[in-house]
GUTIMAR-842416 format. One record per residue: residue in three letters; z, x, y of N, C-alpha, C in turn. Coordinates in steps of 0.02 Angstrom, whole numbers. Each point is the difference from the previous one (the first is absolute). Layout:
<sites>
  residuo    n_up  n_east  n_north   ca_up  ca_east  ca_north    c_up  c_east  c_north
      ala       Z       X        Y       Z        X         Y       Z       X        Y
...
</sites>
This chain:
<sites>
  residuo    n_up  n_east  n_north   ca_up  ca_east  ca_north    c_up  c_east  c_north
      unk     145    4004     7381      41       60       -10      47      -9      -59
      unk      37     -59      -13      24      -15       -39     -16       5     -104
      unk     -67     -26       18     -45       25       -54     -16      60      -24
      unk       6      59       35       4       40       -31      54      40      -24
      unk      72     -40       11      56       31       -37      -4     -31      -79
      unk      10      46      -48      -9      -43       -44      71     -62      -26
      unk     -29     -42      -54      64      -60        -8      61      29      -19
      unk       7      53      -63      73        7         4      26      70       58
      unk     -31      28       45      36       17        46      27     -46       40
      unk     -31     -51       13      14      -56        71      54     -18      -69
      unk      16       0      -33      38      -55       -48      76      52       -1
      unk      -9      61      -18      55       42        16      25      -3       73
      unk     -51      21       31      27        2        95      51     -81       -8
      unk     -28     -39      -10      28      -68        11      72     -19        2
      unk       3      65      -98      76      -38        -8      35      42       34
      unk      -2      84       34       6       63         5      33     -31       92
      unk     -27     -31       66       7       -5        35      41     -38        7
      unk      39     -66      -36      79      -39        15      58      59      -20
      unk      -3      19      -41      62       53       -22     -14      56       65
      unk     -45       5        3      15       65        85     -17     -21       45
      unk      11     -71       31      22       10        47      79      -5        8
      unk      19     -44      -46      68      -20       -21      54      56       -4
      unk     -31      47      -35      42       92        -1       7       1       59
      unk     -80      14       47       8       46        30      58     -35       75
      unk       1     -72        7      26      -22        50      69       5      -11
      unk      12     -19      -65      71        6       -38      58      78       27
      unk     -52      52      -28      26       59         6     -20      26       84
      unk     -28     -41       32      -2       28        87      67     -21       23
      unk      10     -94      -20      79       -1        31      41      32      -34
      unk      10      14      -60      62       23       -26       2      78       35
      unk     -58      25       33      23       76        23      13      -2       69
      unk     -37     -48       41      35      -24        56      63     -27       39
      unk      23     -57      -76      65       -8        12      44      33       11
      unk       7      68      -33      65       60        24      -7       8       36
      unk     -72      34       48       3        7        64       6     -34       38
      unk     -19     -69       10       9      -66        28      81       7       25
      unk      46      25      -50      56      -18        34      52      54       23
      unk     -34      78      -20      13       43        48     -33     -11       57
      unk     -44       0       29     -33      -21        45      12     -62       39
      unk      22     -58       -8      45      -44        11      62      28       23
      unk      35      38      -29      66       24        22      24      46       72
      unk     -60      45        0     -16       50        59     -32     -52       56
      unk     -31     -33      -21     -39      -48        71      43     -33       43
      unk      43     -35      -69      71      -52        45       5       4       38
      unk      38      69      -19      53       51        42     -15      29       61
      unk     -77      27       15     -43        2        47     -18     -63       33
      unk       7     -35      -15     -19      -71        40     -69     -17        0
      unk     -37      22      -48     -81      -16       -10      16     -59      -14
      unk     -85     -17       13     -16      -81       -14     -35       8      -66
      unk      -5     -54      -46     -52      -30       -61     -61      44        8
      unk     -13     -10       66     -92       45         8     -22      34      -29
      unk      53      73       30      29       65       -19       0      11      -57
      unk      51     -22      -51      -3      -11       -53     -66     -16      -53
      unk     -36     -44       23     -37      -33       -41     -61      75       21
      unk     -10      25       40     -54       61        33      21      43      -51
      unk      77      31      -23      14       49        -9     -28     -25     -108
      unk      11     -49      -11     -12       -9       -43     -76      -4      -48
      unk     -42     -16       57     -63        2       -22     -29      75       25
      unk      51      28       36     -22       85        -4       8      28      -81
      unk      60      -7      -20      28       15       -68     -57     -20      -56
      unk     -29     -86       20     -38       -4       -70     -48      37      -17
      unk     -29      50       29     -70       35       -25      46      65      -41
      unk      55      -3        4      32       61       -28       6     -18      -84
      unk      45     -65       20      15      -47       -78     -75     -34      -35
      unk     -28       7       31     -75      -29       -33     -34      46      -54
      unk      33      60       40     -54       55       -61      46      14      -35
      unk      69      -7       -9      57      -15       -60     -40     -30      -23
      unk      -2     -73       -2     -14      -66       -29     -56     -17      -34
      unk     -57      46       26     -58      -17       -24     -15      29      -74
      unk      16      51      -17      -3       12       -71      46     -20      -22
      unk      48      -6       -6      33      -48       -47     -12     -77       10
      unk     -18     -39       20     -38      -63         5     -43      29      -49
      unk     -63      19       -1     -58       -1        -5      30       4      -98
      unk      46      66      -16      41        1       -53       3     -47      -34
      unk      41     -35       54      52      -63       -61     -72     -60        4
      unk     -26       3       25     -55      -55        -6     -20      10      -51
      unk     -59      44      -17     -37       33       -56      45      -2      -54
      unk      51      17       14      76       -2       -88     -20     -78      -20
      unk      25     -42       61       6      -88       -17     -62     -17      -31
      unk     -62      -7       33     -63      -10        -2     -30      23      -88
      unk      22      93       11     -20      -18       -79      33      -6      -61
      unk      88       3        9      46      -11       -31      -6     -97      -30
      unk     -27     -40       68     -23      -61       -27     -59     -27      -31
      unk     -47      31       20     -46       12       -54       2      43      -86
      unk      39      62        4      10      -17       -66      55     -34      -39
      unk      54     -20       47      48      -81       -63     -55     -56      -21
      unk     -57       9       69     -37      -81       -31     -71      12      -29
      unk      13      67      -39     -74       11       -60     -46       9       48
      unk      -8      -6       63     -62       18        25     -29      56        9
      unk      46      86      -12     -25       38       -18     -39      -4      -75
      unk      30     -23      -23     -39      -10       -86     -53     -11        4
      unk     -17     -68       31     -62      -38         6     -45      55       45
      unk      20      44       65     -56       50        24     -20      54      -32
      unk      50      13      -66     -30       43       -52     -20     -15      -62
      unk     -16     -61       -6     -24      -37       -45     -59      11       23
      unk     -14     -37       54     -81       26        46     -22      80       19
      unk      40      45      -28     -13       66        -2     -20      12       80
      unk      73     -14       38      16       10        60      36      62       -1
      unk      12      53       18      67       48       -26      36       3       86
      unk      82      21      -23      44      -19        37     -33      53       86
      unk     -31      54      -33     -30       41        57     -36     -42       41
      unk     -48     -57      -27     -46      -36        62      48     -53       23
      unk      31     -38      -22      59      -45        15      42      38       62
      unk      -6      70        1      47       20        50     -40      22       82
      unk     -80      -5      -36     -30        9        55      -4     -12       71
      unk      15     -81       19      18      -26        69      52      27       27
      unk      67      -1      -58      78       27        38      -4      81       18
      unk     -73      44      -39       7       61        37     -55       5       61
      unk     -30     -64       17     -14       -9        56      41     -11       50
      unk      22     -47      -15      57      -28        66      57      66        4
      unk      15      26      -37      28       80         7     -34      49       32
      unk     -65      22       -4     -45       12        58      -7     -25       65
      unk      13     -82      -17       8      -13        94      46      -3       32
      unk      63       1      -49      65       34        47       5      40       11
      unk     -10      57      -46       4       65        12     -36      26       63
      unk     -74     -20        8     -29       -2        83      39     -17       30
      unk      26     -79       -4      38      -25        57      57      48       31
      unk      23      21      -77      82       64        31     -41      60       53
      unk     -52      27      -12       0       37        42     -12     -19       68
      unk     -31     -71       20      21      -16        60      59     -12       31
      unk      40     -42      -50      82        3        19      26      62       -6
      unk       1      60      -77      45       55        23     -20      37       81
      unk     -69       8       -8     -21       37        31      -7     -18      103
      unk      -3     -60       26       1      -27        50      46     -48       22
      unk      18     -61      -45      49      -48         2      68      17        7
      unk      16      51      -43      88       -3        -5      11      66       36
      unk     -39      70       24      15       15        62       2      -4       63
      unk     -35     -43        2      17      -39        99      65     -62      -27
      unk     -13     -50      -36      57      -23        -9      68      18       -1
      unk      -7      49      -37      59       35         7      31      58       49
      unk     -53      -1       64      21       27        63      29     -70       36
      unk     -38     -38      -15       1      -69        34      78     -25       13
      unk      22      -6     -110      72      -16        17      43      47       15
      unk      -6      63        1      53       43        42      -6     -12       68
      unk     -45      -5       31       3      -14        58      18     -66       35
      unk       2     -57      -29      32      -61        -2      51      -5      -11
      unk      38      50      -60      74       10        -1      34      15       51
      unk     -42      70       19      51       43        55     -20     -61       60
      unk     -27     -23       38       6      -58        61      29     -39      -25
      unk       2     -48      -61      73      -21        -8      40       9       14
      unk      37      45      -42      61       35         6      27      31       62
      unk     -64      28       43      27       52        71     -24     -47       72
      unk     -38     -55      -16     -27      -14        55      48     -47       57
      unk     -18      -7       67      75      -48        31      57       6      -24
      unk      50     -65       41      69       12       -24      48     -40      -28
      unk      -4      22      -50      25      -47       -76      68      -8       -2
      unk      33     -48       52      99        8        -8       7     -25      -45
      unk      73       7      -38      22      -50       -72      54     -33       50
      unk      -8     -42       21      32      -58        54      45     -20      -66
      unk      57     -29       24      91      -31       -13     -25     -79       15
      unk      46     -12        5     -12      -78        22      81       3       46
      unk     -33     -21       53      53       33        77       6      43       22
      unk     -47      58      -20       3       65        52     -40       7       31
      unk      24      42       51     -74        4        53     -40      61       -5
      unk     -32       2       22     -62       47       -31     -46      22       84
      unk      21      50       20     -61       31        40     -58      31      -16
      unk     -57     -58        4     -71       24       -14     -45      35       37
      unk      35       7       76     -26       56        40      52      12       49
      unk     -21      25       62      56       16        49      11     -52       36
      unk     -24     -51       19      -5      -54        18      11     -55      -37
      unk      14     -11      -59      -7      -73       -35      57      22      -53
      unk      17     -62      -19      50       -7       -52     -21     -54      -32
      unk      22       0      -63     -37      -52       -63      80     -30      -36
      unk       6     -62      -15      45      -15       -31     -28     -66      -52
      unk      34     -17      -60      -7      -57       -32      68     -11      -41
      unk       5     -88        7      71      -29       -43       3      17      -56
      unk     -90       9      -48       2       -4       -74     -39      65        9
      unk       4      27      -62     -53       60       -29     -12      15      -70
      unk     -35     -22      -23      -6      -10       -75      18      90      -14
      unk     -27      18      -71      40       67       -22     -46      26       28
      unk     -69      -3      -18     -82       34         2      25       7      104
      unk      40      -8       13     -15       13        83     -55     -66       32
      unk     -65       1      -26     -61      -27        36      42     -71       -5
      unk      29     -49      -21      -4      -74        33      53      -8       34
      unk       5     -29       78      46      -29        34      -8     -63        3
      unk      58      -9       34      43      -62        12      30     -11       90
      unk     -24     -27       38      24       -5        46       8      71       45
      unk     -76       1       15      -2       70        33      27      10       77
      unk      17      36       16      -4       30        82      14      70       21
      unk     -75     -23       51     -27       66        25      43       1       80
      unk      14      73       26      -2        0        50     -27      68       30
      unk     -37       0       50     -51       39        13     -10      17      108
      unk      36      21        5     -28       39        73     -56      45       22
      unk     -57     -21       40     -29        0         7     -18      70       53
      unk     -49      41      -18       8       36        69     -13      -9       91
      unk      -7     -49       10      17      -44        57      71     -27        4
      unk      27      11      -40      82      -26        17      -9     -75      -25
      unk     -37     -40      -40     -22      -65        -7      41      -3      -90
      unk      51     -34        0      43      -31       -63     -40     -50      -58
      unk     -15      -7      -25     -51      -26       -65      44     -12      -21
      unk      20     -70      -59      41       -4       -52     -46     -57      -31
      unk       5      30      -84     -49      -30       -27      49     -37      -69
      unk       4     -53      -11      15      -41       -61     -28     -45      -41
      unk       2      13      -74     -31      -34       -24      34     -10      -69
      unk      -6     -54      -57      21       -6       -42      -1      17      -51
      unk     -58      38      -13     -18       41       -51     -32      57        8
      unk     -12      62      -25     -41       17         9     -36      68      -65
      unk     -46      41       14      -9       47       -64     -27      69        7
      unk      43      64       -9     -25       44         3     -61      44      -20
      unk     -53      12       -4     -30       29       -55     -29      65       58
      unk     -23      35      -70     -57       77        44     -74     -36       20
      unk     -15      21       51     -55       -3        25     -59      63        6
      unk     -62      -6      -72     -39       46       -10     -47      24       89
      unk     -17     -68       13     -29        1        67      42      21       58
      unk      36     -11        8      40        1        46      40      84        8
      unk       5      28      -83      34       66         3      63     -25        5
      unk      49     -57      -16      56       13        39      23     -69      -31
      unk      82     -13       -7      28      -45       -16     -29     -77       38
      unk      14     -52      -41     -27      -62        45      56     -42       -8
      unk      12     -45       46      43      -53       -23     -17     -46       34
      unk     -10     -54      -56     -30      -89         4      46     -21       -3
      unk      -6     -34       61      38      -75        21     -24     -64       20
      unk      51     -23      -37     -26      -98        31      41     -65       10
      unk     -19     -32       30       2      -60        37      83      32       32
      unk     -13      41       69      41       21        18     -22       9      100
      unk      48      29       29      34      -15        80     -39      69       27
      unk     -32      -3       41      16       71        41      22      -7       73
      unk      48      35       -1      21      -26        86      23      64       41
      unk     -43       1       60     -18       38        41      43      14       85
      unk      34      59       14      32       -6        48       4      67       49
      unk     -24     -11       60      -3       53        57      54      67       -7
      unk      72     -49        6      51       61         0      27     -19      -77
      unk      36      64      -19      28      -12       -59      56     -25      -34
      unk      36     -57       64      55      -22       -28     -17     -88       37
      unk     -50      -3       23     -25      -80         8      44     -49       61
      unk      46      57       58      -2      -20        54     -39       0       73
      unk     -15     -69       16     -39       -1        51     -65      -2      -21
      unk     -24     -14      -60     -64       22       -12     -37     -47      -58
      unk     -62     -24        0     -26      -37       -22     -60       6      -76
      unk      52     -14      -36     -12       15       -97     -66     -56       14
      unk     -34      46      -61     -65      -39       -22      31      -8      -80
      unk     -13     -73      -37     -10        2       -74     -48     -35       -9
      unk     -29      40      -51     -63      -25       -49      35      -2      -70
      unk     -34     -46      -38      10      -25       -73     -70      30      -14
      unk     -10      36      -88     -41       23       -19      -4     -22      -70
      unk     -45     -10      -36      -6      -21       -71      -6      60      -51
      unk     -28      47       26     -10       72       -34     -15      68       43
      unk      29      44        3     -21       40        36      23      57      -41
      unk     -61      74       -5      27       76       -19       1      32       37
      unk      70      30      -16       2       55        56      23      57      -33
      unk     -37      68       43      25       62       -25      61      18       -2
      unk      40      17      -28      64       41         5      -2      62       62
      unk     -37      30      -36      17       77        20     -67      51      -62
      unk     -45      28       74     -65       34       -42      23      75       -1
      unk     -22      22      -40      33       70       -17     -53      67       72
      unk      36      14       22     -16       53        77     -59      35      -23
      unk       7      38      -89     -57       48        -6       1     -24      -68
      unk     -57      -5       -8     -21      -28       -80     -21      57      -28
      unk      18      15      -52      -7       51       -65     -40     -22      -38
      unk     -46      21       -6     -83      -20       -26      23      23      -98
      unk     -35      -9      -37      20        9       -63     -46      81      -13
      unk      -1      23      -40     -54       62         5     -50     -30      -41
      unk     -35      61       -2     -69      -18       -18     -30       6      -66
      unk     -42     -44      -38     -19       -5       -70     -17      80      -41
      unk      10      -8      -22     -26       70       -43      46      58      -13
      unk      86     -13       29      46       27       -20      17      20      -60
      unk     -10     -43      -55      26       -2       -41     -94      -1      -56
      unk      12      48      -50     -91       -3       -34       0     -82      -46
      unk      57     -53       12       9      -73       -45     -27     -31       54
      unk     -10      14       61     -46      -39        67     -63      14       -9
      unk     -40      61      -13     -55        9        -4     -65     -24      -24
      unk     -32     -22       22     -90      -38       -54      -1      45      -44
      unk     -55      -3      -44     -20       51       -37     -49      46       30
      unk     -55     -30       66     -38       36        33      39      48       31
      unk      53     -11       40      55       55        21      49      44      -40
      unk       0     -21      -50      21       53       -56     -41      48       -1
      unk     -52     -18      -20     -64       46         0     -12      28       58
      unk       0     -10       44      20       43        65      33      45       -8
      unk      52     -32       23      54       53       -12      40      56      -38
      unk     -48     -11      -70       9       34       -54     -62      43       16
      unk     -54      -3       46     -28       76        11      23      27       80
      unk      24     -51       44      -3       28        55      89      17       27
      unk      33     -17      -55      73       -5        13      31     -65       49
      unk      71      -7      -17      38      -70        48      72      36        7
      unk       3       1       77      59       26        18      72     -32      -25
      unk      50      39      -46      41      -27       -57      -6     -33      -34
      unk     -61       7      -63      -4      -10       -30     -17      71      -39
      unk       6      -1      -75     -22       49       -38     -72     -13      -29
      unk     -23      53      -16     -58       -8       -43       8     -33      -55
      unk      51      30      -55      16      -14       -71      34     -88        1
      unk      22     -38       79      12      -68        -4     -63     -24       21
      unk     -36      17       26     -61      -34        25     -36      -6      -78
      unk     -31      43      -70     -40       15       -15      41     -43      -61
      unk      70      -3        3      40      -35       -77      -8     -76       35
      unk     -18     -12       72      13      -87        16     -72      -8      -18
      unk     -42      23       13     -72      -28        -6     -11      11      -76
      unk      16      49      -37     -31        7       -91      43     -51        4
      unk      61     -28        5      52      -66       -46     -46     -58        8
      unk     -34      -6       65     -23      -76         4     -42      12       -1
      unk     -23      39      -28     -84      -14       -24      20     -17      -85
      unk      33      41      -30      20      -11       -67      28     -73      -22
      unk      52     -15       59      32      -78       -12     -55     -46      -13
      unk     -50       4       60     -60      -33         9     -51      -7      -87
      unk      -6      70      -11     -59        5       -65      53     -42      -54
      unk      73      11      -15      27       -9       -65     -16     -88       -7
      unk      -5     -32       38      -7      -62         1     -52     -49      -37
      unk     -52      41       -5     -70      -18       -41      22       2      -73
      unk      63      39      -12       0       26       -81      67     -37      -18
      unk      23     -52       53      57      -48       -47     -21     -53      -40
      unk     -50     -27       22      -4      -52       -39     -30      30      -74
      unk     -30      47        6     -24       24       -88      69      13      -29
      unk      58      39       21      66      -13       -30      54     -50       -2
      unk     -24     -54       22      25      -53        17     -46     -61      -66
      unk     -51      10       -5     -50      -24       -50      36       7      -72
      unk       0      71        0      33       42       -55      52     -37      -47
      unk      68      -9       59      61      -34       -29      -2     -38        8
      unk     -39     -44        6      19      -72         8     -34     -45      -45
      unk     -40      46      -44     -36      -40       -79      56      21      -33
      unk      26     -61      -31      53      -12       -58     -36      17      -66
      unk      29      43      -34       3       20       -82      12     -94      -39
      unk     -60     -18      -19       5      -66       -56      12     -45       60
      unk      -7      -7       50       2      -37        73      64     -27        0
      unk      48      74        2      77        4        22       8      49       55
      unk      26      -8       50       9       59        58      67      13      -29
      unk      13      78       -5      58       30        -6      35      -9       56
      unk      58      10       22      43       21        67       9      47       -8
      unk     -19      57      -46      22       73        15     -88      31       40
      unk     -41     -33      -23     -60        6        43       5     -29       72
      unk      42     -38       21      -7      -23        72      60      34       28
      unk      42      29      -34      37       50        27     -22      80        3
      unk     -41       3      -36     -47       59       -12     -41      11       39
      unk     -47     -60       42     -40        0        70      31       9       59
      unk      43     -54        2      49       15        71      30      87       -6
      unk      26      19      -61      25       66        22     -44      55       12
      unk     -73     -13       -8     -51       45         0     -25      -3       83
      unk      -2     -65       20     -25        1        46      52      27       47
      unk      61     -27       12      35       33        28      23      95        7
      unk       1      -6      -33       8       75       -33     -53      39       35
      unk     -70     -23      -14     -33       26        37     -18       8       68
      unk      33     -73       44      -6      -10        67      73      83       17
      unk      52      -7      -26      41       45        15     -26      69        3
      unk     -47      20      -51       5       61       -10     -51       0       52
      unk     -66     -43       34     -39        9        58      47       8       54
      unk      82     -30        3      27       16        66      52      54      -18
      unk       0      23      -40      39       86       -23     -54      28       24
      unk     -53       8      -26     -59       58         4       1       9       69
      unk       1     -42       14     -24       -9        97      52      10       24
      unk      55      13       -6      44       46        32      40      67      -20
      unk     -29      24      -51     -33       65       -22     -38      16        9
      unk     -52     -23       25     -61       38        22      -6       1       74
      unk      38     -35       47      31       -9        74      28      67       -9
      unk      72       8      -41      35       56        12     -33      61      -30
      unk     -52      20       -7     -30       53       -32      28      15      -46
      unk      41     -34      -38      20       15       -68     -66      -8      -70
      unk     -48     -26        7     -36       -4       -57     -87      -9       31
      unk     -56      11      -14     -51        9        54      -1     -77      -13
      unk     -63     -52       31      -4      -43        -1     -42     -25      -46
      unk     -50      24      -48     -17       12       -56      13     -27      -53
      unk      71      34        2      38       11       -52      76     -57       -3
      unk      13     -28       72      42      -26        12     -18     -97      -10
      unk     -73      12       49     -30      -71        -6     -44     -15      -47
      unk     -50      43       -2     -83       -3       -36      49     -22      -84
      unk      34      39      -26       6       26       -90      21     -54      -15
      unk      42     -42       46      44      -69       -22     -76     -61       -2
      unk     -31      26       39     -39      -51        34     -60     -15      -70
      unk      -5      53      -23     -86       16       -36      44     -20      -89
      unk      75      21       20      21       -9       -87      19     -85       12
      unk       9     -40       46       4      -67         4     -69     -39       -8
      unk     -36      23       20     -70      -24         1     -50      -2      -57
      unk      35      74      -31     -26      -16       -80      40     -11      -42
      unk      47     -10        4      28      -41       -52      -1     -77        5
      unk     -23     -37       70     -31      -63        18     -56     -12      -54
      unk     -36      56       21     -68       -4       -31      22     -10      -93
      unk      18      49      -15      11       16       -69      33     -52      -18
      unk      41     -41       16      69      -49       -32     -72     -47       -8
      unk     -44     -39       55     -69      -61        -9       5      41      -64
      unk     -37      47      -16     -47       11       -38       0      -1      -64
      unk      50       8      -13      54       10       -80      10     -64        5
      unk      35     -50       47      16      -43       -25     -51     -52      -53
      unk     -65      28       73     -67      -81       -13      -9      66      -52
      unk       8      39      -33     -29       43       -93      34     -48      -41
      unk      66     -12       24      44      -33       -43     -31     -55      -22
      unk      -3     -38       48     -20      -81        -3     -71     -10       -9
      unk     -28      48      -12     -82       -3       -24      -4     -14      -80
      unk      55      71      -14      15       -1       -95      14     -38      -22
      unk      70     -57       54       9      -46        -5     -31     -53      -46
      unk     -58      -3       55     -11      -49        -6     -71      12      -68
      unk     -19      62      -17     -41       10       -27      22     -22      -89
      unk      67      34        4      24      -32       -54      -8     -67      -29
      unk      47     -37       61     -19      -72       -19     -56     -17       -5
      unk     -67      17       31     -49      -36       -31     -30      23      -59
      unk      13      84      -38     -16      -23       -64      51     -34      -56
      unk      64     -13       23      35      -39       -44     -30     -69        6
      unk     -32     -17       40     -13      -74        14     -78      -9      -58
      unk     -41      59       22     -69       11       -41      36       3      -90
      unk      36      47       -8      33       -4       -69      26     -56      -10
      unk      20     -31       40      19      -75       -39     -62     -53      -23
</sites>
């Protein structure tokens, strides 16, 4: 199989795949990190555990991935052939009457197979995901019962039990020298101590948990321990519920919002209708990501473009000239799309015009350029014949 790619595609792919993966991992944490620590901040405070967190986060990445993936794929193709022409090796492929158009051939492959790939992610991946983490938020945030414990106050966790600890870090969740006391509905006194212990939410459970260890439980008929014969046990770890919430509030259901939707249910629902939703949001969410999806095949030909240096010098007003193009254009795909949501502009005219004038001017920027560098190079070889 290998054999039939030819040598300088496998030779482009080669250098083309260290620079993206490097982007693309680069620019996943740097968009994660902000959220990382809003998200961190709200959990604390809720008393979630790491789990939680780490769930809510790999809900998020299919969102930041289709950020990430065209610009990776971008700055790769810039590096890749920005280093090929400082080191003459464009020269030498048009010496061999290579032109910059077939040189770009593989990278508007691999732009073809992202661009597929986006429509599995726009289109399936990042709307269940992104029901996923709303719904992981809200049980966070609402589920069991999350006290912000003092360090020495007491705390009734139900009608029966009281919670106290010596220490309480700020986050609430770590103690210090816990004790429980707990009456039983048999009239039976429980008191539970232990030296440490840790609050967190419990996804399974629905309901606050608190771990304890290497701690006492001691057990007594009446509730003040005359006449009557205490049991203690020593325990190394034990969880116990707090307090489960009486009626659980279920989260609602996917398809609220047309940013939850597949694309097969767009299409649904864009002939059969979705209760609150509009037509004109249903018909501007599905044209955007189909468009986000297509523009992707046509970066690397503008990415090709600027990144051959004039006399094998890259300008910086050309690499400021890409970034503001590309951007520019990601904006005006998320203007259009909410002009064409608000029936302010048809969708046409809002998504399609941005979409078809980006795509050929992709096209057009290759094409002029590799004219350029053809004359280029045509020149030099009859100055070389005249000599």
């Amino acid at each position: 199989m290998r054999s039939r790619l030819p040598t300088l595609d496998r030779y482009l792919l080669k250098q083309l795949i260290p620079p993206f993966a490097i982007a693309l991992t680069t620019m996943l944490i740097a968009l994660l990190l902000e959220r990382l620590l809003v998200l961190f901040n709200h959990l604390a405070s809720a008393g979630s555990s790491i789990a939680t967190l780490i769930t809510l986060l790999t809900d998020l990445l299919p969102h930041y991935m289709g950020l990430a993936l065209p610009a990776a794929l971008c700055i790769a193709v810039f590096l890749t052939i920005h280093r090929m022409s400082e080191h003459n090796e464009l020269d030498a492929l048009q010496a061999a009457h290579i032109s910059l158009l077939r040189i770009s051939v593989p990278y508007m492959k691999v732009g073809l197979l992202l661009g597929a790939l986006s429509v599995l992610l726009y289109g399936y991946i990042q709307p269940v995901a992104r029901y996923d983490y709303r719904e992981g938020f809200y049980f966070a945030r609402h589920t069991g019962w999350a006290p912000h414990l003092q360090s020495g106050m007491f705390a009734s966790t139900s009608k029966h039990t009281m919670l106290t600890a010596d220490y309480v870090d700020q986050g609430g969740s770590r103690l210090r020298r816990v004790f429980i006391r707990e009456i039983m509905d048999d009239g039976t006194l429980k008191i539970i101590t232990a030296p440490r212990g840790l609050l967190t939410i419990s996804e399974i459970h629905a309901a606050t948990e608190l771990d304890l260890w290497d701690g006492y439980i001691l057990k007594s008929k009446t509730p003040y321990l005359v006449g009557s014969t205490a049991t203690i046990t020593h325990f190394t770890h034990v969880a116990r519920v707090i307090e489960r919430a009486k009626k659980q509030n279920s989260f609602r259901g996917r398809g609220e919002d047309e940013r939850e939707l597949t694309l097969f249910e767009l299409i649904h629902a864009l002939h059969y209708g979705a209760p609150g939703i509009s037509h004109l949001d249903l018909r501007a969410e599905l044209d955007f990501r189909m468009a986000r999806a297509l523009a992707i095949p046509f970066i690397p030909l503008l990415t090709v473009a600027f990144a051959v240096g004039r006399k094998r010098r890259q300008s910086v007003l050309g690499q400021i000239a890409l970034a503001l193009i590309l951007v520019g254009f990601n904006e005006a795909q998320l203007f259009g799309h909410s002009l064409a949501a608000a029936g302010n502009l048809p969708v046409w005219l809002a998504i399609w015009v941005p979409e078809i004038i980006f795509c050929a001017f992709c096209v057009y920027a290759l094409l002029s350029r590799s004219q350029v560098l053809k004359g280029h190079g045509n020149a030099q070889a009859k100055a070389r014949r005249a000599a």
